[in-house]
C-alpha positions in Angstrom: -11.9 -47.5 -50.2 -11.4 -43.9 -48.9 -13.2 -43.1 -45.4 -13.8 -39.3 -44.8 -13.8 -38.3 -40.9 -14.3 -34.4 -39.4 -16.1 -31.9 -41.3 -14.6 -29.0 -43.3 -17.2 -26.5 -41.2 -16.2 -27.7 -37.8 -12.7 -27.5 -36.0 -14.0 -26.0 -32.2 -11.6 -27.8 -29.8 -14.4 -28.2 -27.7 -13.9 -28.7 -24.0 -11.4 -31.5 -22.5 -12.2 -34.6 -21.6 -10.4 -34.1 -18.0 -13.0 -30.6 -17.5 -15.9 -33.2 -18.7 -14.9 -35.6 -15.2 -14.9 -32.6 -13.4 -18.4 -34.1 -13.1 -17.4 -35.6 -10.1 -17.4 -33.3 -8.1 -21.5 -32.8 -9.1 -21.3 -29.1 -9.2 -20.6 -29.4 -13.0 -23.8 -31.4 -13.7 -26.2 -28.4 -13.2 -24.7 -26.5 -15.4 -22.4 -28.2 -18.0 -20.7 -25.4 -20.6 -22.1 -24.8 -24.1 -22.9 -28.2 -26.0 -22.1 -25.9 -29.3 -18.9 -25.7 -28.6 -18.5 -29.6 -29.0 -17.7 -31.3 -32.5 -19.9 -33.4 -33.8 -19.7 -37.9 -33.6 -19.2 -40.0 -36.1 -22.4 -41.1 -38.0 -22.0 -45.2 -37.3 -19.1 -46.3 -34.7 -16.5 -48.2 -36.7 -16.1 -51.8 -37.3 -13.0 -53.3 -35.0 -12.4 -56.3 -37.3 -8.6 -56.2 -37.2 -6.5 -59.0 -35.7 -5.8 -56.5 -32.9 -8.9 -55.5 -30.7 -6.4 -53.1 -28.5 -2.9 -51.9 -28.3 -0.6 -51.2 -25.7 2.1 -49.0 -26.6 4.8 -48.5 -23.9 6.4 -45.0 -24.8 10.5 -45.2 -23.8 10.7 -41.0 -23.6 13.6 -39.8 -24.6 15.2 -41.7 -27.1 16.3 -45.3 -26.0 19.5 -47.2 -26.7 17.8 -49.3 -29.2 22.2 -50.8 -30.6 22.1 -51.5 -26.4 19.0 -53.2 -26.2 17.6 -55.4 -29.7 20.7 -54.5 -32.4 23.7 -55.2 -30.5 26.9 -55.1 -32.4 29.3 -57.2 -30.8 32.1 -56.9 -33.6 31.7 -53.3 -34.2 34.7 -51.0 -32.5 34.1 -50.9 -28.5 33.6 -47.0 -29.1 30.4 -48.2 -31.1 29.5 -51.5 -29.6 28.8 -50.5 -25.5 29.8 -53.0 -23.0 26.8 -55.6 -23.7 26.8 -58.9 -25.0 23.9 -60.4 -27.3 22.2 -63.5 -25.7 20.1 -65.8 -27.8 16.1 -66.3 -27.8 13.7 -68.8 -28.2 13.4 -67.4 -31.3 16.2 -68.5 -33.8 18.6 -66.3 -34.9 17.4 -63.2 -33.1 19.0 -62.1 -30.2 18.6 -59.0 -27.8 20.6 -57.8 -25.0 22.2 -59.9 -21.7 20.0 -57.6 -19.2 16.7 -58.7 -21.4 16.8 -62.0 -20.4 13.1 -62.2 -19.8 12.4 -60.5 -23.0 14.4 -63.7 -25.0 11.6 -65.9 -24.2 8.9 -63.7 -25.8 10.8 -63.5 -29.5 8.4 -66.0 -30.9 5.9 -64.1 -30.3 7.6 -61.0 -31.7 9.4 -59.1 -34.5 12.2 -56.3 -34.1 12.2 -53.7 -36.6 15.8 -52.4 -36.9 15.3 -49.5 -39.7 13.3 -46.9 -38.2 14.1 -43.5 -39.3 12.9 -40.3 -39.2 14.6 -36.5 -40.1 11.8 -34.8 -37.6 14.3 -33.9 -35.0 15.0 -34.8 -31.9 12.7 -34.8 -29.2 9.9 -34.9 -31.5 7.4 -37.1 -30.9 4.9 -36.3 -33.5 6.2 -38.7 -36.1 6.2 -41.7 -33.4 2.3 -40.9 -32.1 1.4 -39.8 -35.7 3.2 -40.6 -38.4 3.9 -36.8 -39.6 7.5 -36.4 -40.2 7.5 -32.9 -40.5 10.0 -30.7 -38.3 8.6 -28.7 -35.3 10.5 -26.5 -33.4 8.4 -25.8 -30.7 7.7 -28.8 -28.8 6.7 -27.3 -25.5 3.1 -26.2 -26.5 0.2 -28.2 -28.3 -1.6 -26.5 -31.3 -4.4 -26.8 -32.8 -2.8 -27.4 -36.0 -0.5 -30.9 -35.1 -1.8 -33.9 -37.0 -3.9 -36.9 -34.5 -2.2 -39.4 -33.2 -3.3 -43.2 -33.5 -5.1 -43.0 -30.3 -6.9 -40.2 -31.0 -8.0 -41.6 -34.4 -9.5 -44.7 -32.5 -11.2 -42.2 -30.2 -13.1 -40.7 -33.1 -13.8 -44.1 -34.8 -15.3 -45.3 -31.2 -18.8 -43.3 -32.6 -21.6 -42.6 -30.2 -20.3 -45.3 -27.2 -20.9 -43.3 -24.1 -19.7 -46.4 -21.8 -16.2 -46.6 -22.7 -13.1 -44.0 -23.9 -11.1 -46.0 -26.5 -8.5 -43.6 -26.0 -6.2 -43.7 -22.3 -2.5 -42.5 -21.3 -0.6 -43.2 -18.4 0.1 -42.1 -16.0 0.6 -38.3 -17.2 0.2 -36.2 -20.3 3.2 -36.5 -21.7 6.0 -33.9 -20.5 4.6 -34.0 -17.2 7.9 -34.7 -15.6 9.7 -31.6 -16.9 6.7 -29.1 -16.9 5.6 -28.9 -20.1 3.4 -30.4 -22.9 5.0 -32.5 -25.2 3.1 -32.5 -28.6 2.2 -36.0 -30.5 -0.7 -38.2 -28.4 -3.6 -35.5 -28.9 -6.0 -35.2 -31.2 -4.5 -32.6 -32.8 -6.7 -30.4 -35.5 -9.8 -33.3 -34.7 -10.4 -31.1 -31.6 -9.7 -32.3 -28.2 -12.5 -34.1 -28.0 -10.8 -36.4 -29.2 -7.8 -36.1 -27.0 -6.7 -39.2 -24.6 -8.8 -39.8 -21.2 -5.2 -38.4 -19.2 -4.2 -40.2 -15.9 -2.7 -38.2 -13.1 0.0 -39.3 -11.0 1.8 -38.3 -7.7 5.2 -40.2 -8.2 7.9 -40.2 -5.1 10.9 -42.6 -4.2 11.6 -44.0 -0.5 14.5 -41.9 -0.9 16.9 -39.7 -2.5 19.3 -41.8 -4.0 23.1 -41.3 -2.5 24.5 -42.1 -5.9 23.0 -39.4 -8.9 23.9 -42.6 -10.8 22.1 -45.3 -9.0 18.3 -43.8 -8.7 15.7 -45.6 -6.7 12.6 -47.3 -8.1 10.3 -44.6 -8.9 6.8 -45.3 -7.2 3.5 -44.2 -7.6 0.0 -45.7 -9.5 -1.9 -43.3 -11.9 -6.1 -42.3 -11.5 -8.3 -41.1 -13.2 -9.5 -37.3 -11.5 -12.6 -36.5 -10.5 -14.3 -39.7 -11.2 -14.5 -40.6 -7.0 -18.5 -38.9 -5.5 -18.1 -35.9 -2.4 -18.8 -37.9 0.7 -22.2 -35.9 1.1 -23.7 -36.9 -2.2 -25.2 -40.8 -2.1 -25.7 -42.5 -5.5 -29.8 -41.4 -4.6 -29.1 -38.0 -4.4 -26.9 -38.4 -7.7 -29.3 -40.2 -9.6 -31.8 -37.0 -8.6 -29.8 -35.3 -10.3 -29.6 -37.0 -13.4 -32.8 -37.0 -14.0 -33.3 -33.1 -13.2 -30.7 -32.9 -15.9 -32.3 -35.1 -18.2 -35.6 -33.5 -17.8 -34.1 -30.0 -18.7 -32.0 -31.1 -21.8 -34.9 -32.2 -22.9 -36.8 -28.9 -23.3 -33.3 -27.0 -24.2 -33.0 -29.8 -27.4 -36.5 -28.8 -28.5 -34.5 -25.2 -29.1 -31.6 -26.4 -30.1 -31.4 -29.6 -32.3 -28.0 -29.8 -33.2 -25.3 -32.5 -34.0 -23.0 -30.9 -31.6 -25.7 -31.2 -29.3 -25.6 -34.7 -29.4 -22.1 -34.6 -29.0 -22.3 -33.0 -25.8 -24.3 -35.7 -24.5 -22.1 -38.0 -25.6 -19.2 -36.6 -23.6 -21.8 -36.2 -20.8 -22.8 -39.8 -20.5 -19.5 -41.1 -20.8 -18.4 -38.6 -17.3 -21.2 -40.3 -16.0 -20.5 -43.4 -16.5 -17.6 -43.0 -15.1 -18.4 -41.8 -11.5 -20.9 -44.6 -11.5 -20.4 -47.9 -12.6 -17.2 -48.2 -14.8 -15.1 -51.1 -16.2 -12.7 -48.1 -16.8 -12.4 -46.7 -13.6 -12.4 -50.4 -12.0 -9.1 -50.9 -14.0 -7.5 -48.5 -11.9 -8.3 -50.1 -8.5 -5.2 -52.0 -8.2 -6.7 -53.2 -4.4 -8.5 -55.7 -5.9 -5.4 -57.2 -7.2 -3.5 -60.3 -6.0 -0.2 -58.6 -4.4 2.0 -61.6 -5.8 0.7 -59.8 -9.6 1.2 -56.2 -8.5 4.9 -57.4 -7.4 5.7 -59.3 -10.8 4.9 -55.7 -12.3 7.5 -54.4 -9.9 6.7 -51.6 -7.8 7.5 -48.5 -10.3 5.1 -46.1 -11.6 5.6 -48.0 -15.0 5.6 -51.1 -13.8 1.4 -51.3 -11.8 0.6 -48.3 -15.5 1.2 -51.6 -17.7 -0.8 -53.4 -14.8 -3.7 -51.1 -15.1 -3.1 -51.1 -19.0 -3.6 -54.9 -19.3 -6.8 -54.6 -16.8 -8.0 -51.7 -19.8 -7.3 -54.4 -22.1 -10.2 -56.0 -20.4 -12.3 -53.0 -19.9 -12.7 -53.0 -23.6 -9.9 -50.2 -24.3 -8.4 -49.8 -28.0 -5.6 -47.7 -27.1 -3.8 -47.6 -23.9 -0.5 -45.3 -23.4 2.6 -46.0 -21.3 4.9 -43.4 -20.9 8.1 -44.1 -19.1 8.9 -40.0 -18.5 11.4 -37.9 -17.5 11.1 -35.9 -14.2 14.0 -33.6 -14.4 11.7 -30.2 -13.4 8.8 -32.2 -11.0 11.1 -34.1 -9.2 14.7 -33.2 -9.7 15.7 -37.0 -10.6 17.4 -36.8 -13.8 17.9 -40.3 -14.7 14.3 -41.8 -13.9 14.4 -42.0 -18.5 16.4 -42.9 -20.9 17.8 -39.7 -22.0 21.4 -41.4 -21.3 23.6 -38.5 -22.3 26.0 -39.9 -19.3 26.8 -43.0 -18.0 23.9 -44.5 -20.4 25.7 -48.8 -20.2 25.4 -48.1 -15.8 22.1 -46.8 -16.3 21.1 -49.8 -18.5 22.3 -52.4 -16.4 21.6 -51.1 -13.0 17.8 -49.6 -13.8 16.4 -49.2 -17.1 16.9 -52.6 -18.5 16.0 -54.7 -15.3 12.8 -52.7 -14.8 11.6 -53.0 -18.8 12.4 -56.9 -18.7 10.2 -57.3 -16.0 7.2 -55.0 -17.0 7.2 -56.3 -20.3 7.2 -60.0 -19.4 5.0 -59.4 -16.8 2.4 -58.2 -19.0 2.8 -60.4 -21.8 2.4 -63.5 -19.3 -0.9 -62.0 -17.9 -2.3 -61.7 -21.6 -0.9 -65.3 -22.8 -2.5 -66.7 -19.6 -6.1 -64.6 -20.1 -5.6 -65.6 -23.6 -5.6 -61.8 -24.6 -2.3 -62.0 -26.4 -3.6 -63.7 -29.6 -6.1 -60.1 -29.9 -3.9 -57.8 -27.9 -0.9 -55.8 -29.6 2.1 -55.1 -27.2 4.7 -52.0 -28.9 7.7 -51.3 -26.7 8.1 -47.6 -29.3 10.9 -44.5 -28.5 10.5 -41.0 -29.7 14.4 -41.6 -31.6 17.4 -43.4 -30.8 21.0 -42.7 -29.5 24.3 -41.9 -31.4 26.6 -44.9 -32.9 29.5 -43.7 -30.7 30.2 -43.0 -27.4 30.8 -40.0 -26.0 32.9 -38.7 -23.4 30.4 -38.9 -20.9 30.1 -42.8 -21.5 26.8 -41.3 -22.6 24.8 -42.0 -26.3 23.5 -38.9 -27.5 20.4 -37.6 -29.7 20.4 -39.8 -33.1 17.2 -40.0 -35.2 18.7 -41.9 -38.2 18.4 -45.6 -37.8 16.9 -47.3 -34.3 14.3 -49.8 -33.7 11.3 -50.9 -32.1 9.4 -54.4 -30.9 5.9 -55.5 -32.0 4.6 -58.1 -30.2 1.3 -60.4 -30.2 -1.5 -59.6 -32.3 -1.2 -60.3 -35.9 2.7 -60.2 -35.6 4.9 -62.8 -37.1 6.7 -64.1 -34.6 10.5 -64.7 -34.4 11.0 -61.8 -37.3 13.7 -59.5 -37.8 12.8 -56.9 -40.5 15.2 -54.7 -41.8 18.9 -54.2 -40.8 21.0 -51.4 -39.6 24.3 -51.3 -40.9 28.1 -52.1 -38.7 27.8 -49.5 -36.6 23.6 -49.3 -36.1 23.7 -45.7 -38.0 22.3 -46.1 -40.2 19.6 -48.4 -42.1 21.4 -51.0 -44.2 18.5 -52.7 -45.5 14.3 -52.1 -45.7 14.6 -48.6 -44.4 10.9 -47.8 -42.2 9.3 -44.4 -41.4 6.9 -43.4 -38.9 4.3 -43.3 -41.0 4.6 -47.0 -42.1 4.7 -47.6 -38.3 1.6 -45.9 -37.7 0.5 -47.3 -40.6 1.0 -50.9 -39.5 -0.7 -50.6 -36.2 -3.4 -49.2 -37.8 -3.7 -52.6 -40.0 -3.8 -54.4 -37.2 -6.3 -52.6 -35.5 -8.6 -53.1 -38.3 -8.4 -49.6 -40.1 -8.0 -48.4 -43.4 -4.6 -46.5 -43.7 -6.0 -44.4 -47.0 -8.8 -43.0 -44.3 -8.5 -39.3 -44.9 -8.7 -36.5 -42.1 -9.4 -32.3 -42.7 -6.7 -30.3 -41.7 -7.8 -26.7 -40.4 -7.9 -25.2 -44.1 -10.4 -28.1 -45.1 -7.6 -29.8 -46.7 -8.2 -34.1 -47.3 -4.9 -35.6 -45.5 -4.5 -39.2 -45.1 -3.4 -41.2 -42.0 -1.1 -42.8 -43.3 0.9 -39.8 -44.4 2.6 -41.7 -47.2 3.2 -44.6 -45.2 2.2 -48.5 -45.6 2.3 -51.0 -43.5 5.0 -53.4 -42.9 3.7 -56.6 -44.3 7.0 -58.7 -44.2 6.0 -58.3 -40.0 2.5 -59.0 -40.5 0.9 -62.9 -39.9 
């Protein structure tokens, strides 16, 4: 079955979603932009009958270690192998890294694909968010013309819900650390409309660490922006408002009875119900939340994102974004990610590793406990991976040609290992994967048809999947 979405007559980015919440600060709600400029919804909101009713990616920026972390290689040459040892699981005959300890007990609940590949280039996240393997040289700037990413496609197949985005990411558009906008989780030629509902985020440390190589937890929790009312406007004086507004749309849609009109109510409503009463925006309020849980998360800006991710979970979210960034230009720490082109085994050990092992287990405990793991898909995803060897920086640098990535929960078969890297994790030895059968596979789980076919801005049909399948050897 082939599903057609966006129109060959309509690709007008429309406004953001973050200038839509500007409608908390009330001044926007008497006089709200042109609805025309909007796209129109879907005809009928999708069915979400897939063994996944949300997933939480958490986005390793920069291209991780993956031969340091889940495909160790303890008999390859120490140039190649790092200064790890493997440790086994609850899962038999998988094992993953000594500093993932926490991670081990999770493996039958899991599968590690070893295979990934992609000839994109480095520092391109398109492929990982979208499945287009295509190179891009500039990857400072968003276009118009990039492919959607899998968020972005939920977005659109969320229909006319007002009450709820099924699209969020945390706790910055991506390439916020360094200054610029990193292409790959926006909605691409759909129209951005359809982009994520962005986080913002004011990250610090305690303090400057002494050490360039030992940094200090990076702190901070992400909001949504303008979603909070001006002191002098009471939910009274708001709900005057409303109605105002209501009265007058309705005499402008007697003149102007128009899908895009409806689409700008949609994006309307949803602002609204925001500000006022919001399962979304409750997610956020990490007061509310036992201390004792907000420490298990640890106390990094990634850490209480994949707290307020697994509250989303809740909220009714389908797609919820983690980015672990790099803040080289906001912030001037350099080794807050996992570009390791130096010292990448000290890094490991003394920050990276520690900090994911807890996250991640934190989070899959709170979902096994709530009972949202059996319906909730956990991806711990990288834009690449790092070189086979060494380098003389005790550094791994840019590699795109073999590294991995963990599924874990819904619909996965735990305690699998598909596909193999060869001796020195360069390249794939066996089952090869792309992008697009990544992509693909999520999108299986999530209950959509990978075959479902997109316009591009010519009015060209392009598919999804983008070539890709899913990986049913990982599949329950």
């Amino acid at each position: 079955m082939l599903t057609m979405l966006g129109s060959r007559r309509q690709f007008c980015d429309g406004i953001t979603r973050r200038e839509t919440l500007k409608v908390g600060t009330i001044s926007v709600l008497g006089g709200l932009g042109l609805p025309h400029l909007l796209q129109a919804a879907p005809e009928r909101e999708h069915v979400w009958n897939g063994k996944a009713k949300s997933v939480i990616c958490l986005y390793l920026l920069g291209g991780a270690p993956w031969q340091d972390m889940y495909d160790l290689k303890p008999n390859a040459p120490s140039e190649v192998r790092g200064e790890f040892k493997p440790i086994t699981t609850n899962a038999p005959g998988i094992e993953v890294c000594e500093h993932l300890p926490l991670h081990a007990k999770w493996m039958d609940r899991s599968a590690i694909v070893r295979s990934i590949n992609h000839r994109a280039g480095c520092h391109n996240c398109i492929p990982s968010y979208t499945g287009w393997e295509v190179p891009e040289t500039d990857l400072v700037n968003l276009k118009s013309t990039h492919p959607p990413s899998m968020g972005s496609v939920c977005e659109y197949l969320n229909g006319s819900r007002a009450d709820s985005p099924a699209y969020v990411y945390m706790p910055c558009y991506l390439g916020w650390g360094q200054a610029i906008r990193r292409p790959g989780p926006t909605a691409g030629f759909l129209g951005s409309r359809f982009d994520p509902l962005y986080t913002e985020c004011a990250p610090y440390v305690d303090k400057p660490p002494e050490d360039a190589y030992n940094p200090q937890p990076l702190r901070g929790i992400p909001h949504i922006p303008h979603t909070r009312l001006d002191q002098e406007i009471t939910l009274d004086r708001l709900n005057g408002r409303h109605s105002l507004l209501q009265q007058l749309d309705a005499e402008r849609q007697r003149a102007e009875r128009s899908a895009r009109e409806g689409s700008w109510t949609l994006q309307r409503e949803r602002a609204w119900s925001l500000i006022t009463s919001s399962k979304v925006r409750d997610a956020f309020d990490l007061d509310k939340v036992d201390p004792r849980v907000r420490e298990r998360y640890t106390p990094t800006l990634f850490g209480q994102s994949a707290l307020i991710a697994r509250r989303l979970v809740e909220a009714g979210v389908r797609f919820i974004n983690v980015t672990w960034d790099c803040y080289w230009e906001r912030l001037k720490l350099q080794l807050h990610c996992w570009d390791t082109h130096s010292q990448n085994c000290k890094l490991l050990k003394d920050y990276n590793l520690p900090y994911l092992d807890a996250v991640y287990h934190a989070l899959m405990q709170d979902l096994a406990d709530s009972g949202l793991l059996d319906e909730t898909l956990v991806v711990v995803m990288s834009d690449f991976g790092r070189t086979p060897k060494i380098n003389a920086n005790a550094g791994r640098d840019h590699w795109t040609y073999c590294y991995s990535m963990l599924f874990s929960g819904a619909g996965i078969r735990g305690g699998t290992v598909y596909g193999a890297s060869d001796a020195h994790a360069a390249y794939p030895a066996s089952k090869p994967v792309s992008t697009a059968d990544i992509c693909c596979t999520i999108y299986n789980l999530l209950g959509i048809d990978h075959a479902t076919l997109v316009y591009d801005p010519v009015g060209r049909p392009m598919s999804i999947s983008h070539g890709g399948s899913p990986i049913k050897g990982i599949l329950s």
